[in-house]
MDAnalysis code that builds the backbone (N, CA, C; Angstrom):
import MDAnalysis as mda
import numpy as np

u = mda.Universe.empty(252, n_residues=84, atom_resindex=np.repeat(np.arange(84), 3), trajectory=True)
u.add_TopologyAttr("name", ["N", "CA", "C"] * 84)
u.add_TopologyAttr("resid", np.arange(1, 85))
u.add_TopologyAttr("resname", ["UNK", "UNK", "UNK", "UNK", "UNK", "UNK", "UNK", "UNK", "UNK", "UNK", "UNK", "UNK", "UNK", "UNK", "UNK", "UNK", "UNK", "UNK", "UNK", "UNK", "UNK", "UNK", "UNK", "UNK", "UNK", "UNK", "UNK", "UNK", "UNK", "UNK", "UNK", "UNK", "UNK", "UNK", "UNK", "UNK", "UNK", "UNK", "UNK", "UNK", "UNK", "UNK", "UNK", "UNK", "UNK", "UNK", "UNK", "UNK", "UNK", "UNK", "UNK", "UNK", "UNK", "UNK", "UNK", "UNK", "UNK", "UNK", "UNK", "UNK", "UNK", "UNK", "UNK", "UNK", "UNK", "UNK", "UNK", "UNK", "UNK", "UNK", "UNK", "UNK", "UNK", "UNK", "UNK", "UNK", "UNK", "UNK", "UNK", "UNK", "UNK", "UNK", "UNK", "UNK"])
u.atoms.positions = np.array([
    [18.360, -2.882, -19.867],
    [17.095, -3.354, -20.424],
    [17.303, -4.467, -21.448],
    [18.365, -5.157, -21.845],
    [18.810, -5.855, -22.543],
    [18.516, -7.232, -21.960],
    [18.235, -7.369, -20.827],
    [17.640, -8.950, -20.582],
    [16.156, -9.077, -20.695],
    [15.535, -7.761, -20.365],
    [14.030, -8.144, -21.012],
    [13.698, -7.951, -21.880],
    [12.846, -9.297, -22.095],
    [12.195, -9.345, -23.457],
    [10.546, -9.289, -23.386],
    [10.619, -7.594, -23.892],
    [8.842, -7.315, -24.030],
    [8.690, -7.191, -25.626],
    [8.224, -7.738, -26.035],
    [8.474, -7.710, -27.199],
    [7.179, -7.123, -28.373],
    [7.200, -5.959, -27.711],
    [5.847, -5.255, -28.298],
    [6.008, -3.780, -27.314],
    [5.784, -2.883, -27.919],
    [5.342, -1.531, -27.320],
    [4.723, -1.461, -26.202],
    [3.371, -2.166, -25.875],
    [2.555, -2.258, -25.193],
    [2.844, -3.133, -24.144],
    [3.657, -4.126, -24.161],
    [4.193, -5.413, -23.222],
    [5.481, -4.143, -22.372],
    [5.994, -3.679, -22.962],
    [7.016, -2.455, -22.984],
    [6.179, -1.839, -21.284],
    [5.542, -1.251, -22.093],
    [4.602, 0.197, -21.517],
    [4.350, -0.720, -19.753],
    [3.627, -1.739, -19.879],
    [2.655, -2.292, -18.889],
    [3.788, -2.422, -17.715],
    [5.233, -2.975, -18.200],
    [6.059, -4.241, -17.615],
    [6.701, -2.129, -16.783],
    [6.828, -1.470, -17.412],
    [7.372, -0.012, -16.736],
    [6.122, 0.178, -16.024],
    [5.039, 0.273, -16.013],
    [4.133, 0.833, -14.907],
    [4.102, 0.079, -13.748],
    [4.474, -0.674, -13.837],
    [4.150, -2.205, -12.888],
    [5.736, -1.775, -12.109],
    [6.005, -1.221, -12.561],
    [7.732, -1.074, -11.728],
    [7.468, -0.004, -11.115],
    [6.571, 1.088, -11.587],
    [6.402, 2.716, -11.109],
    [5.557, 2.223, -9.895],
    [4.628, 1.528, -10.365],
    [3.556, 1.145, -8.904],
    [4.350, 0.613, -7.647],
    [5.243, -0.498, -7.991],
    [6.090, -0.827, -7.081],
    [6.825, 0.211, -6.137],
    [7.564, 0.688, -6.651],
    [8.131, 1.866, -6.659],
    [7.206, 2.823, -5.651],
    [6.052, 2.943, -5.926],
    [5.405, 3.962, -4.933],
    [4.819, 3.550, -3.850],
    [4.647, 2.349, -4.245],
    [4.186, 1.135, -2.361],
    [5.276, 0.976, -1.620],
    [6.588, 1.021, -2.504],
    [7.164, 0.994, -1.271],
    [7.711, 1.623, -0.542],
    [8.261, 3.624, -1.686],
    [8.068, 4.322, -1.022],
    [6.994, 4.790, 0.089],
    [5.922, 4.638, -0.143],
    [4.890, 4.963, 0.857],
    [5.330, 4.411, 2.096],
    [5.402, 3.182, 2.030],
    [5.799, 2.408, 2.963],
    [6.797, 2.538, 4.061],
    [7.979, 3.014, 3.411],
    [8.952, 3.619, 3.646],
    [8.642, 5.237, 4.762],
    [7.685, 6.053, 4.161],
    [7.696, 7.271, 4.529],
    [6.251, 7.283, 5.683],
    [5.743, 6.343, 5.726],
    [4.667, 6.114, 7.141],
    [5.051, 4.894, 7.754],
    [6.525, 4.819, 7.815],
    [6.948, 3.694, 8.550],
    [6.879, 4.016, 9.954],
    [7.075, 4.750, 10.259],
    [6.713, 5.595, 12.118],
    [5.602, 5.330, 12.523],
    [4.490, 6.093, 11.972],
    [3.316, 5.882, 12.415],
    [1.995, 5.097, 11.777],
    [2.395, 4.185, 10.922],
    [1.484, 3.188, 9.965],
    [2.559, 1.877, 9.970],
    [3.024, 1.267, 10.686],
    [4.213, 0.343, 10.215],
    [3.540, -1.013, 9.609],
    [2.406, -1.161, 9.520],
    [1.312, -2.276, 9.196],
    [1.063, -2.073, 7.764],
    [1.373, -0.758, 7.040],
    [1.201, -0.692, 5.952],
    [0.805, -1.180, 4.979],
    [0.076, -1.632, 4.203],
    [-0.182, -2.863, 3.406],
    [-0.607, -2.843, 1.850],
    [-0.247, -3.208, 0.994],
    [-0.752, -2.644, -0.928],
    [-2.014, -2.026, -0.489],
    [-2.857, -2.921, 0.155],
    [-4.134, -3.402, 0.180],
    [-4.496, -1.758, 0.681],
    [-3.872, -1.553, 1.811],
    [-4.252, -0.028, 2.442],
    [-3.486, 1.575, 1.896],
    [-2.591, 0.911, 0.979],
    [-2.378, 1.819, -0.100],
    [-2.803, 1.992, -1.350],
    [-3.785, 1.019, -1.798],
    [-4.932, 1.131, -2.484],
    [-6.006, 1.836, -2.357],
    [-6.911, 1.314, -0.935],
    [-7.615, 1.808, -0.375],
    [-7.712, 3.293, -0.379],
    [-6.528, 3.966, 0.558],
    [-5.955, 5.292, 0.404],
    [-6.213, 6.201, -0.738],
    [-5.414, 4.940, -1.602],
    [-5.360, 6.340, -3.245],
    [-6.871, 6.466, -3.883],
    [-7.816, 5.495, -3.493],
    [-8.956, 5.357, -3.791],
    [-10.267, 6.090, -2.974],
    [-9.855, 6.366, -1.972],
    [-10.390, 7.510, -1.078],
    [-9.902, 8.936, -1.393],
    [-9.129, 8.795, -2.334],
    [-8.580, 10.315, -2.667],
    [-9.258, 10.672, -4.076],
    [-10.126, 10.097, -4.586],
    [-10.932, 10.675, -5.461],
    [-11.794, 11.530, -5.153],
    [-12.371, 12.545, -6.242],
    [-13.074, 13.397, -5.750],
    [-14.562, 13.028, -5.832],
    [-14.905, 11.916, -6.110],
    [-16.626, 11.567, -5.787],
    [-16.699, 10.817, -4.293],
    [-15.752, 10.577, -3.679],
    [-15.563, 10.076, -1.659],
    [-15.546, 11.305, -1.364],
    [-17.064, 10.964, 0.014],
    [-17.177, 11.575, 0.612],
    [-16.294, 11.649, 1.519],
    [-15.374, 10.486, 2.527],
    [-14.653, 10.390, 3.619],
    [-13.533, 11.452, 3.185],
    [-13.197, 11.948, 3.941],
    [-11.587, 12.866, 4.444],
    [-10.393, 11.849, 4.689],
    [-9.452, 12.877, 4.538],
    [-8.077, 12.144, 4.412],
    [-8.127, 11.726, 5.829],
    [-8.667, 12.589, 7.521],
    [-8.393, 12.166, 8.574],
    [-9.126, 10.917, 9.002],
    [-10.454, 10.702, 8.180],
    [-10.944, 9.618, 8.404],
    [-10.643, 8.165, 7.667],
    [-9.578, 8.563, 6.445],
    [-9.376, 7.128, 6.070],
    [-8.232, 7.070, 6.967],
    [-7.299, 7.906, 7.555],
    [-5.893, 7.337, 8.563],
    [-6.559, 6.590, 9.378],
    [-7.727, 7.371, 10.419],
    [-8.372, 6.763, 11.372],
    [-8.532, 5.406, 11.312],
    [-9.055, 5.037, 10.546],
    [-9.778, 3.498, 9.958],
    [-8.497, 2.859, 9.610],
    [-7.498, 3.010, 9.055],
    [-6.224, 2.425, 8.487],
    [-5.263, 2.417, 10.192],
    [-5.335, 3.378, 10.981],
    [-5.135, 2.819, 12.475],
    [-6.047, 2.318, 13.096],
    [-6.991, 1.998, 13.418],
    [-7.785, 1.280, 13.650],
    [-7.806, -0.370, 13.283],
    [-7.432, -0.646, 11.907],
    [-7.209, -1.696, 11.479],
    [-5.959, -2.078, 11.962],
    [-4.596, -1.393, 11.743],
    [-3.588, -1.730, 12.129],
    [-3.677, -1.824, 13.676],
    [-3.765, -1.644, 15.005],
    [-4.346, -2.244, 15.988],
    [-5.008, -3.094, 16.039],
    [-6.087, -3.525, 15.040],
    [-6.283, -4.911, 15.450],
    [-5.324, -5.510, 15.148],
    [-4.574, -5.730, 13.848],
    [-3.343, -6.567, 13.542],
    [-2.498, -6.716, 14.297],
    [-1.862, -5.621, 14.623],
    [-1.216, -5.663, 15.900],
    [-1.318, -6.269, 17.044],
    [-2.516, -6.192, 17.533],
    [-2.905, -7.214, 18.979],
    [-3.199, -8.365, 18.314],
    [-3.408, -8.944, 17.308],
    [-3.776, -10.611, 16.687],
    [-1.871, -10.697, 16.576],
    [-0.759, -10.223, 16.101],
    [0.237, -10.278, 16.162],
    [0.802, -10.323, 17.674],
    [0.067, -9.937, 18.411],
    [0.803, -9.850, 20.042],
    [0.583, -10.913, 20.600],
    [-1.042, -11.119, 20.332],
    [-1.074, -12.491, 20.760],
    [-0.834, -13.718, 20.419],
    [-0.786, -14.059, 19.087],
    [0.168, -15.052, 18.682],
    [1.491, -15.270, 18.932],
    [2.305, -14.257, 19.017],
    [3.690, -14.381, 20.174],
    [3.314, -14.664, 21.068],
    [2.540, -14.182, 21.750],
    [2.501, -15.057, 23.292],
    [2.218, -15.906, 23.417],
    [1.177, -16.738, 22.545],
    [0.717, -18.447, 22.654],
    [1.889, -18.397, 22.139],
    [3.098, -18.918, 21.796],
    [3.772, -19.207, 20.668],
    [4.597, -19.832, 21.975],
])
């Protein structure tokens, strides 16, 4: 920790959460690499934000929608290899 310079408690605090967040996108990432390989912050946001308790949606319906999306990506990715 001797090369950074946070130079305040609070610069401290922020610059470690920002590493923990990292840290858990990419584990995630890592651990629905099989069956989510499209993975994205954006849909690991989404996710942790559907896991509050005032959403109505279920955990099976945000996967649904998060495969759903990743198929389209996927076929816009298929087909750009093939024009390519």
């Amino acid at each position: 920790m001797d090369f950074h310079q946070a130079r305040g408690w609070k610069t401290w605090h922020h610059h470690r959460a920002l590493m923990m967040v990292v840290l858990f996108v990419l584990k995630q990432r890592i651990q629905h690499q099989e069956d989510l390989p499209l993975l994205s912050c954006s849909d690991i946001e989404t996710l942790a934000a559907r896991f509050s308790p005032r959403q109505s949606i279920t955990v099976v319906g945000v996967i649904r929608q998060k495969k759903v999306r990743h198929n389209m990506c996927q076929a816009a990715i298929d087909f750009a290899n093939a024009t390519s």
